[in-house]
C-alpha positions in Angstrom: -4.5 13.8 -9.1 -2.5 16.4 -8.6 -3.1 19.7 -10.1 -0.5 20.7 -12.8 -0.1 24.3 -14.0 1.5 27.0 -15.6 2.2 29.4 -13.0 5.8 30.4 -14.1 7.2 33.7 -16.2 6.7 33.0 -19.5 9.3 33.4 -21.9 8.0 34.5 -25.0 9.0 34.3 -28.7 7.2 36.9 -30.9 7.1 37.2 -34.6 5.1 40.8 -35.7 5.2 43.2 -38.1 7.5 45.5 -36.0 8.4 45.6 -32.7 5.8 47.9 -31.2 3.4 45.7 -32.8 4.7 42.8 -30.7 4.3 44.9 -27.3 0.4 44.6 -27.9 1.1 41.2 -27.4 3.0 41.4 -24.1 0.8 44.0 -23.0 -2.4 41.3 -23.4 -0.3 39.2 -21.0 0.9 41.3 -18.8 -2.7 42.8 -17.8 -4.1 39.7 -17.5 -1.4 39.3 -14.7 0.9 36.9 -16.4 4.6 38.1 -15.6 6.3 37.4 -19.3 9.8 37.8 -20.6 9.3 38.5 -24.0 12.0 38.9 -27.1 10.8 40.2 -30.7 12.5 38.3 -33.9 12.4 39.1 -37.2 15.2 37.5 -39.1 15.3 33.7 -39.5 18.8 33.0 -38.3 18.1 35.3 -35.4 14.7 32.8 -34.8 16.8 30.1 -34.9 20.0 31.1 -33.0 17.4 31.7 -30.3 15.4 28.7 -30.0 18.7 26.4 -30.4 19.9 28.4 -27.3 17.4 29.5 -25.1 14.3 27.5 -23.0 10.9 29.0 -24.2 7.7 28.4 -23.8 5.3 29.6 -26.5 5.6 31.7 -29.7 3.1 33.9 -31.2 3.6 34.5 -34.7 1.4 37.0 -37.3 0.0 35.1 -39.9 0.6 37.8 -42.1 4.4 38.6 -41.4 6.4 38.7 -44.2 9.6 38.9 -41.7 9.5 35.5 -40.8 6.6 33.1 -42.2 4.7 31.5 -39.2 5.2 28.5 -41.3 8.6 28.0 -41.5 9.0 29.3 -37.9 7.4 26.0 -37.5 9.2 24.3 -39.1 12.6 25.3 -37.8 11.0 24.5 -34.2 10.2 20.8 -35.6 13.9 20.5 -37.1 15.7 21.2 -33.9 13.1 19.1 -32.0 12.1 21.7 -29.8 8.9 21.8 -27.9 7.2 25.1 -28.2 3.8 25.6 -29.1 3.3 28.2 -31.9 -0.4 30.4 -31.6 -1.0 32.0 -34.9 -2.6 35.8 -35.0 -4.5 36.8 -37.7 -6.0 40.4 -38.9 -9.0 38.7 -40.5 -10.2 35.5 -38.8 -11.8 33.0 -40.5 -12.3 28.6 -41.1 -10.3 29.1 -43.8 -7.2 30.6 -42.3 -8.1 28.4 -39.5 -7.5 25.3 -41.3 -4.2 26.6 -43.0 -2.6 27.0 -40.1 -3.8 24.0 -38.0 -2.5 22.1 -41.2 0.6 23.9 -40.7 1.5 22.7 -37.4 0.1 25.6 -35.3 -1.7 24.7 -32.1 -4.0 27.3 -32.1 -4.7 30.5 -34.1 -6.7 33.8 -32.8 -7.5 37.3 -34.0 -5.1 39.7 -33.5 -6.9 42.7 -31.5 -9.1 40.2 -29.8 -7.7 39.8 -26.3 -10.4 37.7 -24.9 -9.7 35.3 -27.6 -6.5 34.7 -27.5 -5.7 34.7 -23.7 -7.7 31.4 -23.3 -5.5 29.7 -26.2 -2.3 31.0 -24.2 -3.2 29.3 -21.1 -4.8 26.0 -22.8 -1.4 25.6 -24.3 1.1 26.8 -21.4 -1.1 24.5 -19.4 -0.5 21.3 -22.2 3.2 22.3 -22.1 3.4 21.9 -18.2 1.5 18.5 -18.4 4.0 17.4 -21.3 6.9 18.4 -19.1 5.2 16.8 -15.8 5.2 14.0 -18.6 8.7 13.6 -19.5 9.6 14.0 -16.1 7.8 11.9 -14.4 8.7 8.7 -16.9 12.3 9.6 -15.9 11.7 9.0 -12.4 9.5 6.1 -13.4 12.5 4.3 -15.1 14.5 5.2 -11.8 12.1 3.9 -9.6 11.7 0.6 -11.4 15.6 0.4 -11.2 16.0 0.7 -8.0 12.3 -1.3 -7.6 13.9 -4.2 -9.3 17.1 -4.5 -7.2 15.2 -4.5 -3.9 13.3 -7.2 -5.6 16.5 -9.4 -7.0 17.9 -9.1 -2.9 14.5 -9.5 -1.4 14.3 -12.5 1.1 10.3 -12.7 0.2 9.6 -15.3 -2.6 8.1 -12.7 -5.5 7.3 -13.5 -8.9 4.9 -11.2 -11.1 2.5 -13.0 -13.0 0.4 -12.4 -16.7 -2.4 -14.4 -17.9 -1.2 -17.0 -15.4 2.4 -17.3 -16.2 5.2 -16.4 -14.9 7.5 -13.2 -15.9 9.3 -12.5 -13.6 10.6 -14.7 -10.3 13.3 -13.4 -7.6 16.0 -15.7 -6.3 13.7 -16.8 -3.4 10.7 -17.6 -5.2 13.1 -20.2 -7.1 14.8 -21.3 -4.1 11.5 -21.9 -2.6 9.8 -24.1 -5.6 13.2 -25.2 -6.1 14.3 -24.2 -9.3 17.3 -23.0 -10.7 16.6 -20.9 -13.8 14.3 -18.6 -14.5 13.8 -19.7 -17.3 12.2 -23.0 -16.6 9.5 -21.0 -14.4 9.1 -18.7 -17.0 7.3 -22.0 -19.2 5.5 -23.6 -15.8 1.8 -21.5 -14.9 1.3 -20.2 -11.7 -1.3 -22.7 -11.4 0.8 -25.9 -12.1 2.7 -24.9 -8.5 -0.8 -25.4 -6.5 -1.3 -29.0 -5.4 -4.1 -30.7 -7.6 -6.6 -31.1 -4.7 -6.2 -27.2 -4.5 -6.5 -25.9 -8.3 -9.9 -25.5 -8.4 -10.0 -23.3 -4.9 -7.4 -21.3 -6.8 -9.7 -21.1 -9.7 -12.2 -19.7 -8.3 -10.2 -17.4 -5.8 -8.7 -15.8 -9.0 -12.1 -15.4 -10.5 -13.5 -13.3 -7.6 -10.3 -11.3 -6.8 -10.8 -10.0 -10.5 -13.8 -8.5 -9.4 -13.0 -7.8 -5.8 -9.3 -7.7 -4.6 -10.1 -6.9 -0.8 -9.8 -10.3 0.1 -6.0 -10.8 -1.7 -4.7 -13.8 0.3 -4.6 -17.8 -0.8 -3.8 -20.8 1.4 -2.7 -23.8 0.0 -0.2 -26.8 -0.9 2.2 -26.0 -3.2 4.3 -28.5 -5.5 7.9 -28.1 -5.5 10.2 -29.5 -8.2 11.4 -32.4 -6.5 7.7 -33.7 -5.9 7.7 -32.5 -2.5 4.5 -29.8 -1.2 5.3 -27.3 1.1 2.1 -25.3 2.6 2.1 -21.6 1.3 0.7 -18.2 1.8 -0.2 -16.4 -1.8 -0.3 -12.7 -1.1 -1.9 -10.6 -4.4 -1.4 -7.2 -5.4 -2.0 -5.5 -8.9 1.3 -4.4 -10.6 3.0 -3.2 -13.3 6.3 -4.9 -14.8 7.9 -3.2 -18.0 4.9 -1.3 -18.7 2.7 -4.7 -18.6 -0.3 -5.0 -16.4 0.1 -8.1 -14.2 -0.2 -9.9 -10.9 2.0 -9.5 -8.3 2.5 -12.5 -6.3 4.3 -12.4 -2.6 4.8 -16.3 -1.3 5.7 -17.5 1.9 5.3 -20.5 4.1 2.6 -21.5 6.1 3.8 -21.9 9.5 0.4 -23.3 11.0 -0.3 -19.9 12.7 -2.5 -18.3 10.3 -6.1 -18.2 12.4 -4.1 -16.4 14.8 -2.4 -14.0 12.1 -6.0 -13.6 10.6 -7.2 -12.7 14.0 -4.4 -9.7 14.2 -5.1 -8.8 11.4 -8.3 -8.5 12.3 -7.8 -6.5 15.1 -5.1 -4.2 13.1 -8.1 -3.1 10.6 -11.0 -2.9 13.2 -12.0 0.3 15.1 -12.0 -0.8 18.7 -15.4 1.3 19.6 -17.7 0.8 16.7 -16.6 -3.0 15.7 -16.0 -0.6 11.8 -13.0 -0.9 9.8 -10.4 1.5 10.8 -8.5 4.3 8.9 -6.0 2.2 8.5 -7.5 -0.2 6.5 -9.6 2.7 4.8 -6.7 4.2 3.7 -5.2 0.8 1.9 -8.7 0.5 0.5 -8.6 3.9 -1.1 -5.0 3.4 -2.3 -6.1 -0.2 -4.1 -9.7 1.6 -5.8 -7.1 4.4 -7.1 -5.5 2.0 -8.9 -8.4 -0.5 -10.0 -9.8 2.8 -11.4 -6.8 4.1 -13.2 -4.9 0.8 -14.0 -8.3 -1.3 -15.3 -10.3 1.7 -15.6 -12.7 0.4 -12.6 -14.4 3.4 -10.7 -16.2 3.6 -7.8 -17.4 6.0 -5.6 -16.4 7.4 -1.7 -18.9 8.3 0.7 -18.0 10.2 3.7 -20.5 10.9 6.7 -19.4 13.4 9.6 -22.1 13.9 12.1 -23.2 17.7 12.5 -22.3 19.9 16.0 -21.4 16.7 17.5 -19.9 18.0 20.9 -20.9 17.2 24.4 -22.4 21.2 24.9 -24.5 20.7 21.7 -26.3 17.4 22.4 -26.2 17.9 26.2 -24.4 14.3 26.8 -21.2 13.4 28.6 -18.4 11.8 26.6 -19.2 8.6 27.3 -23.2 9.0 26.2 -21.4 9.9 23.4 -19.1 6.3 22.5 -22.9 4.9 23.1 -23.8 7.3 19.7 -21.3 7.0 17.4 -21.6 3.2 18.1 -25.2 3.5 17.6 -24.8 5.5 14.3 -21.9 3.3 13.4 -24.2 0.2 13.6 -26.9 2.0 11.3 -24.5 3.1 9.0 -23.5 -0.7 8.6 -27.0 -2.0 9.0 -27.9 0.3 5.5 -24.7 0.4 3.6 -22.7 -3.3 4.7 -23.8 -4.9 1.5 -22.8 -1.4 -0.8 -19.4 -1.3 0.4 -16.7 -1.0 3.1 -17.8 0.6 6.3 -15.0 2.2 8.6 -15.0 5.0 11.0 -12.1 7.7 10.3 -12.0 10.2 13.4 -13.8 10.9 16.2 -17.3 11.8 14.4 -16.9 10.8 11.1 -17.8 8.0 8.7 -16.3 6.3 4.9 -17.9 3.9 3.3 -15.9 2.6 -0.1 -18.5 1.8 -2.3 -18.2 -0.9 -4.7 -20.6 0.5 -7.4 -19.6 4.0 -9.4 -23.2 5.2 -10.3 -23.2 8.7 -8.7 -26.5 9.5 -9.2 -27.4 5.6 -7.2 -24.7 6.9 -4.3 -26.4 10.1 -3.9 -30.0 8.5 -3.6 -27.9 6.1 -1.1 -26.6 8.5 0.8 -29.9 11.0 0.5 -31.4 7.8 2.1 -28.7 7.3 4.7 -29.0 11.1 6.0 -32.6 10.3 6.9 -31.9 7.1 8.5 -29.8 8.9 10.7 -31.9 12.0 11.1 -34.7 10.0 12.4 -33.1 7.6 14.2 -33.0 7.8 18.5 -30.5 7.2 20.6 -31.2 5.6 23.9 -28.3 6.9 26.7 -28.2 7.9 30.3 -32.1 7.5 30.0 -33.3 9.5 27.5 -33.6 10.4 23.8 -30.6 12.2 21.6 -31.2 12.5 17.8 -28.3 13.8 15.8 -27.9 14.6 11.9 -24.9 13.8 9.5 -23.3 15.4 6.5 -22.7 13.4 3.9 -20.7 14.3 0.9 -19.6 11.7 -2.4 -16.3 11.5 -3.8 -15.7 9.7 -7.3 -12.2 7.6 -7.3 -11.8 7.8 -11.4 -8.7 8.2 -13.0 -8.2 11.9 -11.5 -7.9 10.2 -8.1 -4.2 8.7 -7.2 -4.2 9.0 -3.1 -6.5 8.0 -0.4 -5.3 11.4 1.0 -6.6 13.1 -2.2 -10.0 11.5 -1.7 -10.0 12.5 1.9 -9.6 16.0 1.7 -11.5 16.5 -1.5 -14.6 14.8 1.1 -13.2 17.1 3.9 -14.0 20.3 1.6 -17.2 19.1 -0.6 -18.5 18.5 3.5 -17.2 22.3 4.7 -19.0 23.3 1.0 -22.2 21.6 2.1 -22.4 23.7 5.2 -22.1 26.6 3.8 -24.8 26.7 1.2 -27.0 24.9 4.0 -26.5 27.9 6.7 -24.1 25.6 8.7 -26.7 24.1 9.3 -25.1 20.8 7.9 -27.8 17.6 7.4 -27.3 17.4 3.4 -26.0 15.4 0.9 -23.3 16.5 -1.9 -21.6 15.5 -4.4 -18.1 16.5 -5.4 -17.2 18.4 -8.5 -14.0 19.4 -9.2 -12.9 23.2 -9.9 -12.0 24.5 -13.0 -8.3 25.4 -13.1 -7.5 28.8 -13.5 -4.4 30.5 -14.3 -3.9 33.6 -12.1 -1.8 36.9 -12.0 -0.4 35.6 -8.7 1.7 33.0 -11.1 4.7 35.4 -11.6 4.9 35.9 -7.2 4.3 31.8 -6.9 7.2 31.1 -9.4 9.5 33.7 -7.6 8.5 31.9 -3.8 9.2 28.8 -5.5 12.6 29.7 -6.7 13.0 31.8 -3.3 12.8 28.2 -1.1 14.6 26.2 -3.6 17.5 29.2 -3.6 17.3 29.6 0.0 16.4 33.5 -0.6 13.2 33.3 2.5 14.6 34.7 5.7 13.0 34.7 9.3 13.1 38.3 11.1 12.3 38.4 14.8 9.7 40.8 16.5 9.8 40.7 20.8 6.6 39.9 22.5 6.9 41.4 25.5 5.9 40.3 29.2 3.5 43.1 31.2 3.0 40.5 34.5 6.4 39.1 34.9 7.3 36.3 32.9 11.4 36.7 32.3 11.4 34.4 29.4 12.1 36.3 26.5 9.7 35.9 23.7 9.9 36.5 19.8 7.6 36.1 16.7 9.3 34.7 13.9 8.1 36.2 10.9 9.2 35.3 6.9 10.4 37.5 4.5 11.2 36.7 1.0 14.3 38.3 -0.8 14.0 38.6 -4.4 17.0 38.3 -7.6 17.7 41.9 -7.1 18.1 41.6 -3.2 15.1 43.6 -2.5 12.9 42.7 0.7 9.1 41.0 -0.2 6.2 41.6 2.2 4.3 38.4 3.1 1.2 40.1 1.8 2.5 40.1 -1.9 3.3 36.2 -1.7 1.2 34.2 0.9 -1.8 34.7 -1.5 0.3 33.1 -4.5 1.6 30.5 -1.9 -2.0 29.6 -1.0 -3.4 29.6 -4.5 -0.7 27.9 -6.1 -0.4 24.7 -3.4 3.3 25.9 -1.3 1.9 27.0 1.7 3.0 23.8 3.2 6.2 23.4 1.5 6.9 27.5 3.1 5.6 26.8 6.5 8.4 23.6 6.5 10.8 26.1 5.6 10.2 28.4 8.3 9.9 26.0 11.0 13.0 24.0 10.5 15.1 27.7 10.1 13.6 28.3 13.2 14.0 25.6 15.1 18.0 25.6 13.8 18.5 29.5 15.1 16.6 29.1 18.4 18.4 26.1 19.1 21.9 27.5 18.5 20.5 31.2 20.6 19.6 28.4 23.1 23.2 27.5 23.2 24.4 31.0 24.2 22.7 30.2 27.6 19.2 32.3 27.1 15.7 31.1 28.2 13.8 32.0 25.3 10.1 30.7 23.9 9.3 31.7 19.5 5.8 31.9 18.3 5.9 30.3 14.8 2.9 30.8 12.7 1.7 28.3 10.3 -0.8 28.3 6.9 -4.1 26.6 6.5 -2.1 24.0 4.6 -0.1 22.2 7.4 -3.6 22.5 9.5 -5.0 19.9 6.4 -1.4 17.8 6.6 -1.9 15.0 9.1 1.4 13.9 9.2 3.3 17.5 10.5 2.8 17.1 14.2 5.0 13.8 14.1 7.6 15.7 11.6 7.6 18.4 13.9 8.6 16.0 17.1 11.5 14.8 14.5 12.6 17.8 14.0 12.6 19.1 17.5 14.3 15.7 18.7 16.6 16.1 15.6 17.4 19.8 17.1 17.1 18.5 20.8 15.1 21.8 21.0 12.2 21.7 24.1 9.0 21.3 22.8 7.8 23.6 25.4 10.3 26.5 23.4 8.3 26.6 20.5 4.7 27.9 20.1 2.9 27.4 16.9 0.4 30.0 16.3 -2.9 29.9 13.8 -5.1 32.5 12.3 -9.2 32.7 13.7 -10.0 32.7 10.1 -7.9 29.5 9.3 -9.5 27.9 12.5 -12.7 28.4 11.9 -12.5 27.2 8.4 -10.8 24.8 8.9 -11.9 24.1 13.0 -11.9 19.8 12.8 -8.7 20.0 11.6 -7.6 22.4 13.9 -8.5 20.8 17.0 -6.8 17.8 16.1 -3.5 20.1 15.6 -3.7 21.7 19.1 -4.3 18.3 20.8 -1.1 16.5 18.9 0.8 19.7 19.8 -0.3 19.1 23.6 0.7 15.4 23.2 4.2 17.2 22.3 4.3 19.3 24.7 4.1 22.4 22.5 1.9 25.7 23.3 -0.5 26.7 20.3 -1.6 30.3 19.8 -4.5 31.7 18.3 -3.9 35.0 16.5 -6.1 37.6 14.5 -8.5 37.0 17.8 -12.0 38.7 17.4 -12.6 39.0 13.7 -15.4 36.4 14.1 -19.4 36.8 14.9 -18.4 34.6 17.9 -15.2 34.2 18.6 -15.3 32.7 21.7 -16.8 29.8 20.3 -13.4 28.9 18.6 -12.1 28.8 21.9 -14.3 25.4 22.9 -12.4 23.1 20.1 -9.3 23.8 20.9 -6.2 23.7 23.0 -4.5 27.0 23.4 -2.0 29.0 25.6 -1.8 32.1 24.1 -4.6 34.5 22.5 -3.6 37.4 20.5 -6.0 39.7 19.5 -6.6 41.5 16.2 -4.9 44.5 15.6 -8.0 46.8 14.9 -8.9 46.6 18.7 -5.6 48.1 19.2 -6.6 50.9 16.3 -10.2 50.8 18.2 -8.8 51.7 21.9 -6.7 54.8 20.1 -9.7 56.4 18.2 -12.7 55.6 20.5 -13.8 55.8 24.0 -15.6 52.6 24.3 -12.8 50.9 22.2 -10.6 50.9 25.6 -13.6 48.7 27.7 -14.4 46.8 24.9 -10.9 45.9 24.7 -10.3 44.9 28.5 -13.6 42.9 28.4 -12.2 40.4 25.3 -8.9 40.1 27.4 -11.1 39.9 30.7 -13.1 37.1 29.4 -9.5 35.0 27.5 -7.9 35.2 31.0 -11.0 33.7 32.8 -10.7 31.0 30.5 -6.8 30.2 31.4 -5.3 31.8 28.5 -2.9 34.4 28.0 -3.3 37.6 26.0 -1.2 39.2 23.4 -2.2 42.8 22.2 0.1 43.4 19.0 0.8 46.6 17.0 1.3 49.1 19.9 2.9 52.4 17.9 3.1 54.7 20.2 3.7 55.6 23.9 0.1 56.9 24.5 -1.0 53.2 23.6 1.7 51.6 25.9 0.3 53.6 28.8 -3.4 52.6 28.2 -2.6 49.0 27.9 -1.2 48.5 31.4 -4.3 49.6 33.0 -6.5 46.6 30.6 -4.4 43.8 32.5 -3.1 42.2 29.1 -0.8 39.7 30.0 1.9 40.6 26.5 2.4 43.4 24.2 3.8 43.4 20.5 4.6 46.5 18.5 6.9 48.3 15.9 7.3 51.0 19.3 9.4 48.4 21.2 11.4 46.9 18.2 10.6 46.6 14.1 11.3 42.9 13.3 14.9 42.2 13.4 17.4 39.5 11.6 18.4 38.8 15.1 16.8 38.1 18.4 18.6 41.1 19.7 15.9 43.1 21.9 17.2 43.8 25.3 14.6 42.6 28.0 15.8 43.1 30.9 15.4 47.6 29.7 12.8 50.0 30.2 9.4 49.9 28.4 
């Protein structure tokens, strides 16, 4: 489920003795990092003037205020129907006063001087108010959905009727036409069963009994009576559904046109993984989306378990890539061999494993899987004649009713496995389980709100720094680089926003907005006639987003920009965190023929081995080893051997934050094939730098 919270100003009510007493207040917020936009009250038509017409969010009242009684503050918030939670401070805390104010409406009441007792009643009930608003919200777009849900449904050529306790509530124009019937109404008294031909009812029985406890298999084939006595041979399709808020059946129906070994044969083929003889991701993914809803719609858990095998590359185990289809066909067979009859086995990716399991006893899937990792650990391979043993890391996910996506499950499984390395040395070959974290409420809330607002007010803007050419390439070549602009025009550093982007879940929804701006001002600078290439960096978000390479190709096609115009640059320390992910990026940005770039090069015990995974043009290097070369002899040769060794591996090499002359002229004699710098142009709102000029 998606995380909701609080991370906004809050705009605070107060109700105090005086107004210096209600700054303590503020003050307690403020240093715990919450940015708040307080007002003091103490009149009662001033209290309610202001909640009649202003949006707030929380009041805290003095119990003992004679200004305005907490109680009837209460009460005037209940009268106009407003929604703000009321927290009660007290000088003397105890049950007693607790239960008054409870009684009175209050959600929570704390003492007065005691910081660290009342900050974790402010963020409880900021963090209720968010979910009640997520709330509302959401059953507003619900009533639009089903609107729009239940025209596609009334014009749909596919024969649908939803179905509860085996009769009919609901039939579209088709389904009638097809059973031929006229009213609704006349379906509406006929059960779903009474359509099946009698020699087929009790098939249907029992085919309804099992898909209640197992709706993988969701298809029926049968005769079907029509009204006029005729049968017509049909296709049931089955899906769980909801229609006005009831929990029922939903039936798709269409004819049988002798064909269907060969459609199950596709289909088939559609789910399998062509290697292993598993299900595919494909299928997995369906799966997971139909045990998110059996868990939150009839409260049916179940369990994930996902199995990536450990340093499984051709260097590690010494095989070529073919020995190593013979492995992950071997391991897939094994995984099958001890967990077919648990659940549904399918291979996602290249080294990695899901099985959905049917049961939801963690502490049985953990034993499971314990068991599994030693299979696997002591199993042999046979290829190219001789022995390969390889290990797995195996992490399970719980699909309860905090779990709405198959891509949810996914990357929770992608991070409890990164997890599992790390408290194993790397080491991988462990089992774990995966717990949520407790939410927390941050003092980067105030900068995530403002970047929020920023995108939605169109207040980010891309600057443009020159990389320059030291070996001849004419192209000319910029950075783009955000900066945010906030409500009093002033100019943001990314350092005081990506954090709060990161924490707070828009790193993705940012990096969108940088790339298409981009892509929109290099194509119309493409248009003036130059020849220019823009390095566009990206978060670790859109490395865990599957789906951006092909929204990039849209974009670029949308732009009719060259894919060879644009490269997309990542951090080491987002890499390397993140390095499966990664190399998957690089190669779909190959497949588009766009050029990656690796940046913040050399902050790693070994970088180099970074390098192996992925597909990369361009290298830049960390700025320290430019700070290195200045203050330090063997700075300058430790320097030329990094770029030494990227070149020897067919990449080029940026050098970035060259200040000063005396660096310019040291960095011609370590054969760096670029050079980046506030000394040949600050970032600019405009790609402006004259290239064709003197160093």
């Amino acid at each position: 489920m998606r995380e909701i919270k609080f991370d906004q100003t809050i705009k605070l009510l107060i109700i105090d003795h005086t107004q210096n007493d209600a700054e303590l207040m503020v003050s307690y917020l403020r240093n715990s990092g919450h940015a708040t936009r307080a007002e003091y009250v103490d009149t009662p038509d001033k209290f309610s003037e202001l909640i009649r017409s202003t949006h707030w969010d929380l009041l805290i009242a003095r119990r003992e205020t004679e200004n305005i009684p907490y109680n009837q503050a209460i009460d005037e918030i209940l009268k106009q129907d407003k929604d703000i939670p009321c927290i009660v401070t007290c000088d003397e805390y105890n049950a007693e006063h607790v239960v008054e104010c409870i009684a009175n409406g209050a959600a929570g009441i704390a003492k007065r001087d005691d910081a660290d007792h009342l900050l974790p009643i402010v963020r409880k009930e900021l963090l209720n108010l968010a979910h009640r608003r997520e709330l509302r919200s959401t059953l507003i777009n619900l009533k639009e959905a089903e609107k729009r849900c239940n025209l596609l449904l009334a014009n749909s050529k596919d024969a649908i009727a939803y179905v509860h306790e085996g009769m009919h509530i609901y039939s579209n124009d088709a389904y009638m036409t097809l059973f031929g019937y006229d009213d609704p109404d006349e379906l509406a008294c006929i059960p779903i069963i009474d359509l099946v031909a009698s020699n087929d009812q009790d098939r249907f029985k029992q085919f309804l009994k099992d898909y209640r406890v197992d709706s993988t298999q969701p298809e029926f084939t049968c005769l079907a009576n029509r009204s006029d006595e005729s049968d017509i041979k049909v296709i049931m399709d089955f899906t769980d559904a909801t229609y006005d808020n009831e929990h029922c059946t939903q039936i798709v129906i269409r004819p049988d046109q002798d064909n269907e070994q060969l459609e199950a044969k596709l289909k088939e083929i559609s789910n399998q993984d062509l290697l292993t003889g598993l299900y595919n991701r494909n299928y997995l993914n369906d799966q997971l989306e139909a045990a998110c809803s059996r868990a939150i719609q009839h409260e049916k858990p179940s369990a994930f378990m996902y199995i990536e095998l450990d340093n499984f590359t051709p260097g590690e185990l010494g095989a070529s890539v073919s020995d190593l289809d013979i492995i992950l066909t071997d391991i897939a067979q094994l995984i099958l061999e001890h967990q077919g009859e648990q659940g549904i086995c399918t291979r996602i990716g290249d080294d990695d494993y899901g099985v959905l399991l049917h049961q939801s006893d963690l502490d049985q899937a953990q034993k499971s899987a314990e068991a599994l990792r030693h299979t696997i650990e002591d199993h042999l391979s046979e290829v190219s004649s001789r022995t390969v043993q390889v290990t797995a890391t195996i992490c399970i996910v719980p699909i309860n009713e905090t779990t709405t996506s198959a891509s949810e499950i996914l990357t929770r499984a992608s991070e409890t496995v990164i997890k599992a390395r790390e408290a194993n040395n790397a080491k991988g070959n462990s089992v774990r389980l995966y717990v949520p974290e407790k939410p927390k409420l941050s003092g980067e809330s105030a900068m995530a709100e403002e970047l929020k607002n920023a995108i939605e007010e169109n207040r980010l803007k891309v600057m443009f720094q020159p990389i320059i050419s030291l070996r001849g390439d004419s192209r000319e070549i910029y950075e783009a680089l955000i900066r945010m602009i906030d409500e009093d025009g002033k100019e943001i550093e990314p350092s005081e926003f990506l954090k709060a982007a990161n924490l707070h879940g828009m790193s993705l929804a940012m990096d969108k907005w940088v790339i298409i701006n981009s892509i929109k001002l290099l194509s119309a600078h493409l248009a003036k006639g130059h020849n220019t290439v823009l390095f566009i960096n990206i978060t670790a978000a859109s490395l865990l987003e599957p789906t951006l390479p092909a929204w990039i190709s849209k974009a670029l096609r949308a732009a009719r920009l060259p894919s060879d115009s644009i490269v997309f640059q990542i951090s080491e320390e987002h890499a390397i965190t993140h390095l499966k992910q990664a190399k998957d990026f690089t190669q779909k940005l190959a497949e588009l023929k766009c050029k990656a770039s690796l940046c913040h090069f050399g902050g790693a015990t070994n970088p180099y081995n970074t390098l192996k995974h992925l597909t990369l043009e361009y290298i830049k290097i960390d700025g320290s080893y430019t700070s290195q070369m200045e203050s330090s002899e063997d700075g300058f040769e430790v320097l030329t051997d990094m770029i030494n060794t990227i070149q020897s591996q067919g990449k080029m090499s940026i050098i970035p934050m060259i200040e000063s002359a005396s660096t310019l002229a040291q960095l011609w004699q370590t054969g760096v094939n670029y050079i980046q710098g506030y000394f040949l142009q600050a970032p600019s709102d405009a790609m402006n730098y004259d290239f064709g000029g003197d160093i």
